[in-house]
Structure formats: C-alpha cells, structure tokens
C-alpha atoms as one frame of an Amber mdcrd trajectory, in Angstrom:
protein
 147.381 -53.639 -24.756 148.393 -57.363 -23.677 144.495 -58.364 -24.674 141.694
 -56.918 -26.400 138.449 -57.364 -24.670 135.044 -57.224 -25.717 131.625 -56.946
 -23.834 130.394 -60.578 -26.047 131.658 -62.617 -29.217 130.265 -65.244 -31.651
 132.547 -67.977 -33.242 132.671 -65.228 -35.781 132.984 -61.654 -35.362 133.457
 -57.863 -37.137 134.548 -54.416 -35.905 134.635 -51.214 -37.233 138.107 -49.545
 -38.361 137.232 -46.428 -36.485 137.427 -49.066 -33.056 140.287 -47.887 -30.866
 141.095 -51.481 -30.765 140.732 -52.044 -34.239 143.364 -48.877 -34.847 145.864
 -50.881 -32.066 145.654 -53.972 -34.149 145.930 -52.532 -37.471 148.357 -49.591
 -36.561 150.574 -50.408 -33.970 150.757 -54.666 -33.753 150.314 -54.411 -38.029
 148.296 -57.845 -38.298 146.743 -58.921 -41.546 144.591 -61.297 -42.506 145.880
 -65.039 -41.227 147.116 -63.196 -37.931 146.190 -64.094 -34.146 146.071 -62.041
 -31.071 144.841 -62.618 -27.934 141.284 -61.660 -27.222 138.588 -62.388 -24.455
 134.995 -61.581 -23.327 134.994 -59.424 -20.166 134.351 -60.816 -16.962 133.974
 -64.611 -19.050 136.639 -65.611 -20.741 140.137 -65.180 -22.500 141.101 -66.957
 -25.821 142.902 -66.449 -29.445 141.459 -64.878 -32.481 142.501 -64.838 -35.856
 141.452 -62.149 -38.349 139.771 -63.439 -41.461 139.161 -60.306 -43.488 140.468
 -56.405 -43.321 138.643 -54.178 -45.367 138.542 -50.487 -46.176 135.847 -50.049
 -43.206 136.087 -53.489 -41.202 137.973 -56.150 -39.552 136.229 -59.849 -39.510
 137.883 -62.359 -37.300 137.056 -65.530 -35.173 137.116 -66.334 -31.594 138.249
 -69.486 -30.065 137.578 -69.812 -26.117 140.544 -71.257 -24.141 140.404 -70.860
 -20.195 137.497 -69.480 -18.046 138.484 -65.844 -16.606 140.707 -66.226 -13.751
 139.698 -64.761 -10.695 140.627 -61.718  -9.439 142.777 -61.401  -6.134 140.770
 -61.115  -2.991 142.253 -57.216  -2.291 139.662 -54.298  -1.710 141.431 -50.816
  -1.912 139.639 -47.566  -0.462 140.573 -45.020  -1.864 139.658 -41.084  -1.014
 138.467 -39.176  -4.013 141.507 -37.276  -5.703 141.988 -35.496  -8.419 140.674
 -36.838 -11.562 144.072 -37.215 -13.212 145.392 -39.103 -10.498 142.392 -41.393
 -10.039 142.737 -42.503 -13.371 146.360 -44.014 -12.751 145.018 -45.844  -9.361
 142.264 -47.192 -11.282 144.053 -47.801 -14.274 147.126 -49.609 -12.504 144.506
 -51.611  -9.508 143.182 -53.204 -12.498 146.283 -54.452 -14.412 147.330 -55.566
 -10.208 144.800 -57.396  -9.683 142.468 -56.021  -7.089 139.090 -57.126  -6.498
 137.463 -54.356  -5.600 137.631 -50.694  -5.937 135.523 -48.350  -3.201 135.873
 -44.805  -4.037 134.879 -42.193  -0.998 134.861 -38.743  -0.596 136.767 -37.795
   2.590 137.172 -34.692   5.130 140.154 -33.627   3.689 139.460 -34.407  -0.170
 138.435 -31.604  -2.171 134.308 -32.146  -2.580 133.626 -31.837  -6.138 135.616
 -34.517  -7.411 132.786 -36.438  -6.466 131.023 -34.750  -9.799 134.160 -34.814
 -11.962 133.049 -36.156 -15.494 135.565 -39.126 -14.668 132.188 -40.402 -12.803
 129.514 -38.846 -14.008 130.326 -39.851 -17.624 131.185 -43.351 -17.353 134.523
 -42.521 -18.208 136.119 -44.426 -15.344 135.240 -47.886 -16.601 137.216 -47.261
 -19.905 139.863 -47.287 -17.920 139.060 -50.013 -15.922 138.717 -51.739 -19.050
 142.558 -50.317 -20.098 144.274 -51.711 -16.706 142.985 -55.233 -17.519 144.008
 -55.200 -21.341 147.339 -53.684 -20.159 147.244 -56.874 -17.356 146.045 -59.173
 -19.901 143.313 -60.490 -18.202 139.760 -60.131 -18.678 138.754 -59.589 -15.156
 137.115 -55.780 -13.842 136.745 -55.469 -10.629 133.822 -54.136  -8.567 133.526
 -50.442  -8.093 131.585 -48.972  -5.254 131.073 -45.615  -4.911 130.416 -44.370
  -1.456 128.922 -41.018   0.167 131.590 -41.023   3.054 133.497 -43.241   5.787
 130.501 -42.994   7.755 128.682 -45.039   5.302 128.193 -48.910   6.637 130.239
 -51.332   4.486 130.915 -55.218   4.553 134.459 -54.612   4.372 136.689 -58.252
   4.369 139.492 -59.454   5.738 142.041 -57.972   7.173 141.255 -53.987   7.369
 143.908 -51.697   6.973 144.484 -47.899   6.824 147.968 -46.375   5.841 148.157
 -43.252   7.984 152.014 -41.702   8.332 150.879 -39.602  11.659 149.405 -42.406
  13.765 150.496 -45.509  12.029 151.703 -47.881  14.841 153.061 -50.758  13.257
 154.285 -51.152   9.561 152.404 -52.732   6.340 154.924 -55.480   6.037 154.281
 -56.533   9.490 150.626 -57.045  10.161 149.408 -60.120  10.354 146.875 -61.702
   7.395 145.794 -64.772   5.625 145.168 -65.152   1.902 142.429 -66.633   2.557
 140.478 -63.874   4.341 141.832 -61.313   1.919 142.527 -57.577   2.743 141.000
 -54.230   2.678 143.460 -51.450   2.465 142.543 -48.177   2.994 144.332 -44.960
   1.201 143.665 -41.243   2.143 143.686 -38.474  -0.433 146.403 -36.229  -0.844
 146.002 -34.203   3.192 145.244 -37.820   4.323 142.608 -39.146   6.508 141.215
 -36.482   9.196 141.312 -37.545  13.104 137.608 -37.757  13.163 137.948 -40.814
  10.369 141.172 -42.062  11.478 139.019 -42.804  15.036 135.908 -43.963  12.755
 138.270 -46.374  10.896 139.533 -47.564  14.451 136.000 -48.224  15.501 135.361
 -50.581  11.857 138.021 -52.685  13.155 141.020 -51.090  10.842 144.704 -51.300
  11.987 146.631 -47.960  11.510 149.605 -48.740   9.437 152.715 -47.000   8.242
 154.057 -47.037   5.020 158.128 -45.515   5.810 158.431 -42.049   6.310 158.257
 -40.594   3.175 155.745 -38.306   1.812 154.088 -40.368  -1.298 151.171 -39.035
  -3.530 148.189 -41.469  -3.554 148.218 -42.563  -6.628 152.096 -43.938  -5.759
 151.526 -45.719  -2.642 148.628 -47.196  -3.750 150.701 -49.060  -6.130 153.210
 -49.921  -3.936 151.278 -51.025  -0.829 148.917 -52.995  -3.117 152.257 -54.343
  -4.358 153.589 -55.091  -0.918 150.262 -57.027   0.218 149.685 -59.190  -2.993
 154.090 -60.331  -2.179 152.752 -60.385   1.640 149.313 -62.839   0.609 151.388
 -65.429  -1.967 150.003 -63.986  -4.820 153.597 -62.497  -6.789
C-alpha cells in the first residue's frame, strides 16, 4: 500500500481503528501522532496527511491536496471471464499498470457461471480495483464494463488487438500504433478465443497477434503484453 485512498476528505479527517487502512498504518508502517503518509481522494486527487490524534477507537489526521490525479494511460484490456481467483490478479495488477479501462466478457470457451461469481455480484471486484491503485500509488480506477458477449457492439479505440497463439500472424511487438490513439488489447480465457470470435474480432477491425510460443495463463500474459504495449506507446 504505496497510498491510502479514500472516496472524499475535509482539511480534517477521522477513521475508525477497525479500517483495514487504519490497521496498515497503525500495524505495519507504525505511525504516531506527528507522522505523514501519502493519501488521496479517488479519482480527484493525491496529497500528504499527517495524523493528529490516535486513540483507543480512532485515528484523526489532516489532508493537504498536492497534484490533481494523473490520468490514466489510454490502454483498454478485454479480458474473457476466468476464474475468480485469477481475475482478481488481472484486475488487481491492470490497476497498479495503468490501464484505462477494464471490459470483462464472457466467451465461448469460458466457463459460464463466472459471470455470477460473488467477485461481481458482490461488489467485491472494485476493492480490488481500489488495492491495484494503492499498490500503484495513484489514485486513478479505471472504467469497468461488463459485457454479455463479443457479439455485443462496443466503441472500442485505437489500435485493436487480439493475442491468439493459433492464428496470430504477426507479433505484439511489431504492430504498428500511436500513443495517441491508444490501444485495445484483447485476452482470451484460459481455452482461448473460439473460431467463431476470432472471425467476429476480425470483422471489429482487430489484428490477430502472437505473443511467442509459449503456453501462458491469462492472468500472466495479461501482465506482460500490457507491459509490452505501455514500453511499445512511450509510457515506461
């Protein structure tokens, strides 16, 4: 935890000791009263704040604004629904990356009731959004769009790209793109993409890429190609 974010704060501010974030300030970076850290507002703004007062169920401390949140690079990643365990580290590490935007679909191959896993249906996911950009130290979450399939109509921007080791004709660190137009990369689940959606992703415009000839798991390549295009845009 690089930051500690919070949905709003005053000049002046309190939290309860029971506060997850409370327990990482207290327990594991030991501040006391007089001590700074970095906080910010989500989605507004990052800054410093200094705890006033620790008491047996409380911790009082100020905010002081510095910079406007920074914004977030312009990478979409599509990623097919996996299993919950392994969405949570995509999500989790897109965030502390970078990424703009997050569009989650359910796929042919992609087992269907992730769709209801409680990592959705709870609200669960955006707690870890919120972890990948304290990790990252920004403030910034990105959008999440949930989608029904690949035959649903999106805006997608930029560049459009789908990693796909059976019919990927030219490699990730060779197509063409322009930071300013961004990129939308596209990740399969585990069985990857079926042929009906690797046509359907040909027909919305998206190159077939490869990404070497290993076998990765999806949470791993999404890393690493997300990796590869933010080097590939300027942005590392």
């Amino acid at each position: 935890m690089n930051i500690v974010l919070f949905e709003a704060l005053e000049p002046r501010n309190t939290f309860d000791l029971n506060d997850y974030r409370a327990k990482h300030i207290k327990k594991i970076l030991k501040l006391k009263e007089g001590d700074s850290f970095k906080a910010g507002v989500i989605n507004t703004s990052t800054g410093v704040s200094t705890i006033t007062s620790v008491g047996e169920k409380s911790i009082e401390f100020t905010y002081t604004e510095e910079k406007p949140a920074e914004p977030l690079y312009p990478l979409t990643l599509l990623v097919g629904m996996v299993r919950p365990i392994s969405m949570r580290r995509i999500l989790r590490e897109a965030v502390s990356l970078g990424v703009k935007r997050l569009i989650l679909v359910p796929t042919d191959t992609g087992e269907k009731s992730y769709v209801q896993a409680g990592l959705y249906t709870s609200g669960e996911y955006r707690s870890i959004l919120l972890d990948g950009a304290m990790q990252s130290g920004h403030c910034q979450l990105p959008e999440v769009v949930f989608t029904a399939s690949l035959d649903e109509e999106y805006p997608y921007e930029g560049v459009k790209i789908a990693l796909d080791n059976i019919e990927g004709s030219i490699s990730l660190d060779r197509v063409e793109m322009n930071p300013e137009q961004g990129v939308t990369l596209a990740v399969g689940p585990e069985r990857g993409f079926s042929d009906r959606e690797r046509i359907l992703l040909g027909e919305r415009g998206f190159i077939l890429a490869s990404f070497g000839t290993r076998i990765l798991r999806t949470e791993t390549i999404c890393s690493a190609a997300v990796g590869v295009l933010l080097s590939r845009l300027g942005f590392l």
